[in-house]
C-alpha positions in Angstrom: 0.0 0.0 0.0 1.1 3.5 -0.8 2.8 5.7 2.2 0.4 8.3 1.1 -3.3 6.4 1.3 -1.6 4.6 4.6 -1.2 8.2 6.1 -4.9 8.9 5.2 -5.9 6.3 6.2 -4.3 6.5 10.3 -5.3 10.3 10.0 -8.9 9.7 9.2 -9.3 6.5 12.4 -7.5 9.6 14.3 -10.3 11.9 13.6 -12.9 9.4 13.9 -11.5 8.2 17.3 -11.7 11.7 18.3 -14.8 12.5 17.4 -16.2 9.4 19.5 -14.2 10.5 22.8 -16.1 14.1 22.2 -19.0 12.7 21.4 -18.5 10.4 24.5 -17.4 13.4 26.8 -20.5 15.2 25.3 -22.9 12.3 26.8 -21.4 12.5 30.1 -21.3 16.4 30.4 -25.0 16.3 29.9 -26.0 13.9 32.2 -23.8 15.0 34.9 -24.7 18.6 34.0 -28.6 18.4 33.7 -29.5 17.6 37.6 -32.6 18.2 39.1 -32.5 21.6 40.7 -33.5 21.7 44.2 -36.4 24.6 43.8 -36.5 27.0 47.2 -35.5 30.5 47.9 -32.6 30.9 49.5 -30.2 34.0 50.0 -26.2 33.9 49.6 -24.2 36.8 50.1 -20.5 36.5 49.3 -17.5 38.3 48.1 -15.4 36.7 45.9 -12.3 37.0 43.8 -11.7 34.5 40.4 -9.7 34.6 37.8 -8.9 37.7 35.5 -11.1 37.8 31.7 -10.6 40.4 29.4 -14.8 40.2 28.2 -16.8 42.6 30.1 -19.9 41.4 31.9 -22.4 42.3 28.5 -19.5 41.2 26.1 -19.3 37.6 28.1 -22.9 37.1 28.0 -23.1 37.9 25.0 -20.4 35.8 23.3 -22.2 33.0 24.6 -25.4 30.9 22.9 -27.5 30.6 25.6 -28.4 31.2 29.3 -25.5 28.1 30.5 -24.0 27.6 33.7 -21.0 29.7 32.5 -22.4 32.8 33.0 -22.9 32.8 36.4 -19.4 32.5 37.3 -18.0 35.3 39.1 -15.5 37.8 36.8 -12.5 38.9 38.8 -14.1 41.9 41.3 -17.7 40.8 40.8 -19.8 40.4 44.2 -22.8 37.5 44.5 -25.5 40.0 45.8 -28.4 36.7 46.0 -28.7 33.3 44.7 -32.1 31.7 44.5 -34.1 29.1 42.1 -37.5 28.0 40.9 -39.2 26.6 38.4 -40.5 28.1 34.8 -42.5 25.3 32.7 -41.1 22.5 34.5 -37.7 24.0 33.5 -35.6 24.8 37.0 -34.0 28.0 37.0 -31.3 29.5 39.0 -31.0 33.1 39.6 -27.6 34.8 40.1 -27.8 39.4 41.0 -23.9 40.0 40.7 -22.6 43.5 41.1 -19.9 44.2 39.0 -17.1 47.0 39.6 -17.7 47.4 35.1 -21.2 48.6 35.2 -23.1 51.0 38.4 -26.1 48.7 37.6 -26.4 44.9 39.2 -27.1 42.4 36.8 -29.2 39.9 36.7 -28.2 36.6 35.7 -30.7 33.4 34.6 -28.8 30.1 34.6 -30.5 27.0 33.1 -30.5 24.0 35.4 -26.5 24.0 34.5 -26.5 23.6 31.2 -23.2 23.6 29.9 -22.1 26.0 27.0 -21.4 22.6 24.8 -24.9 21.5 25.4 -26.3 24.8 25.0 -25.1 24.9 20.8 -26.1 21.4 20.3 -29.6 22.3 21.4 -29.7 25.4 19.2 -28.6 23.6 16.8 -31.4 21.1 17.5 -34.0 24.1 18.1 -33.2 25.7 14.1 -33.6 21.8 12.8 -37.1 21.7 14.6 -38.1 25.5 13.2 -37.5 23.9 9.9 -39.2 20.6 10.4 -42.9 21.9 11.6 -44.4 24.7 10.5 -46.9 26.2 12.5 -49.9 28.2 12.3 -51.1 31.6 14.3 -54.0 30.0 16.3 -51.9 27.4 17.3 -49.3 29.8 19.1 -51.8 31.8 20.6 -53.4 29.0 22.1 -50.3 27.3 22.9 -51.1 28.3 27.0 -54.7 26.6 27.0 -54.0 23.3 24.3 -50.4 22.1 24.9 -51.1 21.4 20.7 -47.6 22.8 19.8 -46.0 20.8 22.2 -47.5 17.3 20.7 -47.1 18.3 17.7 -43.3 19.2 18.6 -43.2 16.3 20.6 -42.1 13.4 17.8 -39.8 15.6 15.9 -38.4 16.7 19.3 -37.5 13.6 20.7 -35.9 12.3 17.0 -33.3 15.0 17.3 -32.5 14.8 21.1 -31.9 10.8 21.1 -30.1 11.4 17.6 -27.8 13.7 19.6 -28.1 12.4 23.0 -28.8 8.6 22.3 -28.1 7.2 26.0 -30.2 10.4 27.6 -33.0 8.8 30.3 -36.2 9.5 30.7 -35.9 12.9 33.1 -33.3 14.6 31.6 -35.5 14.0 27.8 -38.5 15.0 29.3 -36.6 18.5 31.0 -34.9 19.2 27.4 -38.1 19.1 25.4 -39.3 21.5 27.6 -36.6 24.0 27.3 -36.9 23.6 23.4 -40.2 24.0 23.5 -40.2 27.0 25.3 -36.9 28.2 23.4 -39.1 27.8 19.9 -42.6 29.1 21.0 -43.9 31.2 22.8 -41.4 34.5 24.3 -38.6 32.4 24.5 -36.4 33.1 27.3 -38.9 36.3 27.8 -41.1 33.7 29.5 -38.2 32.4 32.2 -38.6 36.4 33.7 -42.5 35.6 33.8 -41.9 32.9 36.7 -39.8 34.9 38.7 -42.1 36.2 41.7 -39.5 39.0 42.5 -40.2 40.7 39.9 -42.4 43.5 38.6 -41.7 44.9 35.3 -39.7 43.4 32.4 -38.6 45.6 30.5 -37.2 45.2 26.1 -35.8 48.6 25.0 -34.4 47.1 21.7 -32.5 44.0 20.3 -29.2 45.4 21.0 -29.8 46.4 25.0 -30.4 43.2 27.2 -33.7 42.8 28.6 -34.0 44.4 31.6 -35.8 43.6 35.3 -37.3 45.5 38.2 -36.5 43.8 41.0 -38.3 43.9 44.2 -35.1 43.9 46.1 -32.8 45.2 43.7 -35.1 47.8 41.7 -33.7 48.3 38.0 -31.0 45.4 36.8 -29.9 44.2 33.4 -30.1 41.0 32.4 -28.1 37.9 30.3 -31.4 37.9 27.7 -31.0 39.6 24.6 -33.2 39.2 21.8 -32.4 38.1 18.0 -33.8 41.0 16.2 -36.2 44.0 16.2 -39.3 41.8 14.2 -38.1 39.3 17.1 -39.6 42.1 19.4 -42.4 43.1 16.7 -43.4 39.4 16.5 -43.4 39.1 20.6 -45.5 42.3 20.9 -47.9 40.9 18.2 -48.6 37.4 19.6 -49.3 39.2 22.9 -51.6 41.4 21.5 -53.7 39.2 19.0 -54.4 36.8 22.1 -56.3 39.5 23.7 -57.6 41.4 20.5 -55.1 43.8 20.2 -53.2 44.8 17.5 -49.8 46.7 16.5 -48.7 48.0 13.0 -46.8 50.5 11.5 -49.8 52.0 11.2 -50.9 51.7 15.0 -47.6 51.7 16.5 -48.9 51.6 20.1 -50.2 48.9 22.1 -51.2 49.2 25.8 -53.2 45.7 26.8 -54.2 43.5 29.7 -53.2 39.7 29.2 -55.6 37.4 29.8 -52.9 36.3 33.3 -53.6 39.8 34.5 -50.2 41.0 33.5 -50.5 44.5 31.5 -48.4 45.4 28.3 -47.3 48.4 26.4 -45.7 48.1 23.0 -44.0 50.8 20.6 -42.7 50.1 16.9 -40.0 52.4 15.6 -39.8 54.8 14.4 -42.1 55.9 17.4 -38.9 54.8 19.8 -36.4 56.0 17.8 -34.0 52.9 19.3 -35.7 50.5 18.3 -39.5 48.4 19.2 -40.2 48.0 23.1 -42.1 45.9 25.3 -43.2 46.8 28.8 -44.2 44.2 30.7 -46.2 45.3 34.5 -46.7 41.4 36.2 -49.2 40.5 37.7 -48.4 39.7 41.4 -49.1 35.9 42.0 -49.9 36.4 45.7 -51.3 39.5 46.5 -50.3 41.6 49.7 -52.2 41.2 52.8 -52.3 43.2 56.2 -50.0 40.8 57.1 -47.6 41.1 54.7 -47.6 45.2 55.1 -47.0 44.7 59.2 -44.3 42.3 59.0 -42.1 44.8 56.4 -42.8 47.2 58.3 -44.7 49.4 55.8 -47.4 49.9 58.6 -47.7 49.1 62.0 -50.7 47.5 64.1 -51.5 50.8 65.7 -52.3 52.4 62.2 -53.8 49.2 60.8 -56.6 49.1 63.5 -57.2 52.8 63.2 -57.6 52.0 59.4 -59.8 48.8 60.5 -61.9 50.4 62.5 -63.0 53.3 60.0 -63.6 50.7 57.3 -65.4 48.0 59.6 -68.2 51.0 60.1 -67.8 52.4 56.7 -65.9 54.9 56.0 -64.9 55.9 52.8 -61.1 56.7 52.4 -58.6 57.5 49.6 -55.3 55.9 49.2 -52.6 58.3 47.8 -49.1 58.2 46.5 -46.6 58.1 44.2 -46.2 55.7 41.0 -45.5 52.0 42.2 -45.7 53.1 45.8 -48.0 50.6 46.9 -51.3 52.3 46.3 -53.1 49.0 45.0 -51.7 47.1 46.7 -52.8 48.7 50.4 -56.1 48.9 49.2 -56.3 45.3 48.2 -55.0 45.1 51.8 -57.7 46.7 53.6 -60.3 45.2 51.9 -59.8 42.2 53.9 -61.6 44.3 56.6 -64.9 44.5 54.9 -67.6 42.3 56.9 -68.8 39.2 54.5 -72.2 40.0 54.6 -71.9 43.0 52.2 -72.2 43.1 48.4 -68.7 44.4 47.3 -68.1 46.0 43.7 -64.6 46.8 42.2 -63.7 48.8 38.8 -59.8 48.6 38.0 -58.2 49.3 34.1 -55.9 46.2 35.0 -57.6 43.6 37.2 -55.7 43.5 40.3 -57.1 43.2 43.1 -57.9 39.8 45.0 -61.0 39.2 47.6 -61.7 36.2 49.6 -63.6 33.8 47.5 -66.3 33.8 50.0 -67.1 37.7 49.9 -70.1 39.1 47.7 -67.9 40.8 45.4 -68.3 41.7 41.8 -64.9 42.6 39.9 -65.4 44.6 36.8 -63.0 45.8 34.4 -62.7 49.0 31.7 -62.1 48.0 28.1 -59.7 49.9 25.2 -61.7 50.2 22.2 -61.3 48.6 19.1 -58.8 49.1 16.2 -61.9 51.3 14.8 -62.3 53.1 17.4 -65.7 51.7 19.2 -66.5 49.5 22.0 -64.5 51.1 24.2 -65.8 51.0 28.7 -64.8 53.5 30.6 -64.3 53.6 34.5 -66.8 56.1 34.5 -69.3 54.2 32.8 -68.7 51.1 35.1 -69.1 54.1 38.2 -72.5 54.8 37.0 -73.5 51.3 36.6 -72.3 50.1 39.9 -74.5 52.6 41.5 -77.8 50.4 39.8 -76.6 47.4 41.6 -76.9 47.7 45.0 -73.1 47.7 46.2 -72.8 47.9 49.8 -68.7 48.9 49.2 -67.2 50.6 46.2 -63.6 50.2 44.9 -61.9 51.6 42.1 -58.7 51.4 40.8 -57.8 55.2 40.0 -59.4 58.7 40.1 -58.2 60.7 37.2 -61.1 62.5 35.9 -63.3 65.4 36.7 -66.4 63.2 35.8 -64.8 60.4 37.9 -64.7 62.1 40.9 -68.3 63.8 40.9 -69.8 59.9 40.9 -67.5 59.0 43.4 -68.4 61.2 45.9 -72.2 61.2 44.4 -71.8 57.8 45.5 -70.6 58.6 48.9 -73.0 61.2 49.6 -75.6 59.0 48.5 -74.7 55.7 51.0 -71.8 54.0 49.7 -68.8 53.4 51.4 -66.3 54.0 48.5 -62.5 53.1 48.1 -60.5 54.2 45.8 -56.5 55.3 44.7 -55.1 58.8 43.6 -51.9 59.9 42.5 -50.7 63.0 45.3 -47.8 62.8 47.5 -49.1 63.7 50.7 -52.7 64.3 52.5 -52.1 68.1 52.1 -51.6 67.5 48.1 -54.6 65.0 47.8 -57.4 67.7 48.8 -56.2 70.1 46.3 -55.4 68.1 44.0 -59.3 66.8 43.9 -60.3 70.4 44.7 -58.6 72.0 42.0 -58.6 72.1 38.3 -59.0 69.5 36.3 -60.7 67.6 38.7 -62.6 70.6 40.6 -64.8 68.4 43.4 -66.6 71.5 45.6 -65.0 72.2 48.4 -68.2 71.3 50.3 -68.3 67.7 49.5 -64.9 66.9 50.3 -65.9 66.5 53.6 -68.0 63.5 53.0 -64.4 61.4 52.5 -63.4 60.6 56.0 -59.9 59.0 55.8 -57.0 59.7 53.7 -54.1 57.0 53.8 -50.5 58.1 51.9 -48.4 55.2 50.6 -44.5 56.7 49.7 -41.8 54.7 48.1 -38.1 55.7 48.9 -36.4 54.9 45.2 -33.0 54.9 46.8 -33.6 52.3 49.1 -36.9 50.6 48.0 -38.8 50.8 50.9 -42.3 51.3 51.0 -44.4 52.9 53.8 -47.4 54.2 55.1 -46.4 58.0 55.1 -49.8 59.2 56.3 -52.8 58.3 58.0 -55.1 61.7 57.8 -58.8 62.7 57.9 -60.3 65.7 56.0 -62.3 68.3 58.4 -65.2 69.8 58.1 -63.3 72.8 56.5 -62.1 70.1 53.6 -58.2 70.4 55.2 -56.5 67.5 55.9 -55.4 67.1 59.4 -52.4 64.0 59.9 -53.0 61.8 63.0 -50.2 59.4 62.1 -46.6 61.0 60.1 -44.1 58.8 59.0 -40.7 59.6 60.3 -38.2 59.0 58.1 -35.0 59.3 60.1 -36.7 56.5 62.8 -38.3 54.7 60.1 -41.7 55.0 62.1 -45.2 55.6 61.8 -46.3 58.3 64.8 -48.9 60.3 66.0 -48.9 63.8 65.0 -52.3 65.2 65.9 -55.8 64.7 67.7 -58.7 63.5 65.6 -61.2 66.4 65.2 -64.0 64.5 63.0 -63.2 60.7 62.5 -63.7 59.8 66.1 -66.7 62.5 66.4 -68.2 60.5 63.5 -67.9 56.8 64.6 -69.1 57.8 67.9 -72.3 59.8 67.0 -73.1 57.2 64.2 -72.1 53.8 66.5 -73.4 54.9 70.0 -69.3 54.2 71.3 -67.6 56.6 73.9 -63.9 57.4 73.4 -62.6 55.0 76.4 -65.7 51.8 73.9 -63.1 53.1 70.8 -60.2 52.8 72.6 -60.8 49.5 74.2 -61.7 48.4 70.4 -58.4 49.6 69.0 -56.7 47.4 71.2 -58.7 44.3 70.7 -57.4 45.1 66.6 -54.0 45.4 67.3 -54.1 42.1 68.9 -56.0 40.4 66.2 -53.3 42.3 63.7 -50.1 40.9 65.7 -51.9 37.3 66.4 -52.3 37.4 62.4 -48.0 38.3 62.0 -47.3 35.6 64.9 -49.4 33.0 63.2 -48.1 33.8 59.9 -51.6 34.3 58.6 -50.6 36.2 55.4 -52.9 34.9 52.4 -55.9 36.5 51.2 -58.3 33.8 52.3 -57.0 32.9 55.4 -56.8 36.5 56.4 -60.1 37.2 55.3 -61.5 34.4 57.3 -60.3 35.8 60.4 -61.8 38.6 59.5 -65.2 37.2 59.1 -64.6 35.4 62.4 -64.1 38.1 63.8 -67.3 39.9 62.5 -69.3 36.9 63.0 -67.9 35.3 66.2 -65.2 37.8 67.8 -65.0 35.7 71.2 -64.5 32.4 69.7 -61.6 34.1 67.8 -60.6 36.1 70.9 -60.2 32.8 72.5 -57.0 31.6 69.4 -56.3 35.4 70.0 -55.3 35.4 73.7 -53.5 31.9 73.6 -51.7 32.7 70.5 -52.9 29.6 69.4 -53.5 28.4 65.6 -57.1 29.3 64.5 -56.7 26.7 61.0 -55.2 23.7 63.2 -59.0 22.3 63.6 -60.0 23.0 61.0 
């Protein structure tokens, strides 16, 4: 035989053992790599020090093809602000927030069950075989959430490529990477990872060149290790989002602003309207909802103001919750409505349905509606005002006062019977009577009197803390006088004056002498801490000590005074 076809020949058995060894390595790394991730929240703060890489943070994430364990190694001066997992479509997730000294921003890291960068481009690889393999229609990827249609019909071509690539994969680990293809090919991608993360409120796509970034609720603003493909990537995302829900967006109508059918609420631009590029906002919709409970133990209110607050609603007051943007304004008032008695019938009116009652309350939740791509259908928040008035509602809630017209039916409504809740945007108790007093909204001076409790929700955006700034009532002049200031420097919620009409009221219109009001506060407060000792903190099982407490208060004065569990017999 020739030298040269004997040299061939030893070079090409040289390349094919090699290839088996890496193909061999390959089938090892993933089983070793894909373990089941141990889903809990769990905090680790560290400093540390690794070895020196030229890439920046963006540049390093970048560089690599998909979210894989290797980039949530530590850069050389990069701190581990929190560490924590869970689980998005069955895929488990682990979350890295590393400061870095390269950017004054924390980012935010998503790390797939520790997939490796090798396995990461042999499933890309498998994920543009599949887009070429099964063609989809529209319906099918709207409906994708309800069906599970795209993922049988994924299912077969799937499962070809990942035993063609990982023949000696078991059973778990198949199962966990057709999910991540599947959610990698349909859907919002890697988008949809964010989604599961109950930490956060707003995702937020500025372009296919930025990452996608995150509001955190302990870190506020951070970038993350998502990027998107292209600009239609974004288009396309915006557009599935809208068409499940009726919505449109085209060059023509280049702005979106729609409630998902989850609750979540998005806003979409198309360039050249955002002159970087097309945008998605995504607001979340908050899974569990916060309770009087949650608000005590944070430290966002304390049980002395929570009873005062109690005690108006319990004999129906109505009361305005102000503040800032994102300060907690819906949220508190989804908190007090845990004090309504459950013998009431309760209507709410919100743009974005947010709010969360015990199932067992008489309540009616109503939504406004955007009108149509021609312009029609559109409900209002007034027109749902007007029409809750025609149904008897014992307690009213809305979402937001913005309007002149608004605010006349509001307090028509007080002034008329109803006890009515609802949020404002004003900084202070001061600010929220002329704001309603004065143009545009213009409410007479004389009927302001006929709201009896102002609360003030403030959010520090340095620090991130949320409080109860103010606890105020509105006298008969229509000035707001404080009874409870937040102190900043003591990080407290104090008395600052005497009542001079909310105590005159409940006692004129409930027969109670100041020591009977007194003696009543205190009874709350208990009921308040027993609910924080307990850990009583979801919406139903707050609002059934609430209606215990209505409907047998020394029965629960009894689990009360022994600090013992109210559910345990039940």
């Amino acid at each position: 035989m020739p030298k040269k076809r004997k040299k061939v020949i030893k070079n090409n058995r040289s390349k094919n053992n090699k290839s088996k060894i890496s193909e061999s390595k390959e089938k090892k790394n993933v089983k070793s790599s894909v373990k089941k991730a141990t889903v809990k929240q769990n905090v680790n703060i560290v400093g540390s020090t690794v070895k020196k890489n030229n890439l920046s943070r963006e540049e390093f994430t970048k560089k690599l093809p998909g979210l894989s364990e290797e980039e949530g190694k530590l850069k050389e001066g990069e701190v581990l602000l929190k560490e924590y997992s869970y689980t998005a479509n069955n895929i488990p997730i682990t979350i890295k927030v590393i400061k870095s000294p390269e950017s004054y921003v924390p980012y935010y890291t998503v790390i797939l069950s520790r997939i490796s960068e090798n396995t990461a481009i042999i499933l890309e690889r498998i994920r543009r075989e599949i887009a070429t393999q099964v063609s989809l229609g529209i319906l099918d990827i709207v409906n994708v959430k309800d069906t599970g249609v795209i993922e049988d019909r994924f299912k077969e071509a799937i499962d070809l490529l990942l035993l063609k690539y990982f023949p000696d994969v078991d059973d778990e680990t198949l199962s966990f990477l057709r999910a991540y293809l599947v959610q990698k090919s349909l859907g919002l991608g890697d988008v949809e990872i964010l989604m599961n993360d109950s930490y956060l409120e707003e995702i937020a796509i500025n372009n296919a060149r930025e990452p996608v970034w995150v509001y955190h609720r302990l870190f506020g603003w951070l970038k993350t290790n998502i990027f998107l493909e292209s600009e239609e990537q974004v288009k396309h995302y915006a557009s599935m989002m809208g068409r499940k829900v009726g919505r449109q967006i085209t060059l023509l109508e280049p702005l979106m602003d729609a409630n998902l059918d989850t609750g979540d609420r998005v806003n979409a631009t198309l360039m050249p309207i955002s002159l970087k590029g097309n945008t998605i906002t995504l607001r979340k919709f908050a899974s569990k909802p916060w309770t009087i409970t949650d608000f005590i133990r944070s430290n966002t209110i304390n049980a002395n103001a929570a009873s005062l607050i109690w005690l108006g609603i319990q004999y129906e007051l109505s009361a305005l919750i102000a503040g800032g943007t994102a300060a907690g304004k819906t949220s508190m008032l989804n908190a007090l409505a845990n004090f309504f008695p459950p013998n009431q019938r309760i209507i709410s009116i919100e743009d974005t349905h947010e709010l969360q009652l015990p199932s067992f309350l008489h309540w009616l939740p109503m939504i406004t509606r955007l009108p149509n791509p021609e312009g029609k259908g559109a409900v209002s928040m007034l027109d749902l005002l007007v029409n809750a008035l025609r149904q008897r509602p014992d307690r009213i809630l809305v979402g937001e006062i913005r309007r002149k017209q608004e605010a006349e039916v509001l307090f028509e409504a007080i002034h008329t019977g109803h006890s009515v809740y609802a949020t404002v945007h004003a900084n202070s108790a001061k600010e929220t009577v002329t704001r309603l007093t004065n143009p545009p909204i213009s409410v007479p001076k004389t009927m302001m009197p006929a709201l009896q409790m102002i609360i003030v929700q403030y959010r520090n955006r340095r620090s991130g803390l949320r409080r109860t700034f103010q606890v105020a009532e509105v006298t008969e002049d229509a000035d707001a006088n404080v009874l409870l200031q937040y102190d900043a420097g003591k990080d407290f919620l104090g008395k600052k004056n005497e009542s001079k009409t909310m105590l005159n009221t409940l006692q004129l219109y409930t027969g109670l002498s100041r020591k009977e009001i007194d003696k009543d506060l205190k009874e709350k407060q208990s009921v308040l801490k027993y609910l924080v000792k307990q850990n009583i903190n979801s919406v139903e099982t707050v609002g059934t000590i609430m209606a215990e407490y209505y409907t047998n208060k020394d029965n629960l004065m009894k689990f009360v005074s022994k600090n013992k569990n109210f559910f345990s017999n039940k």
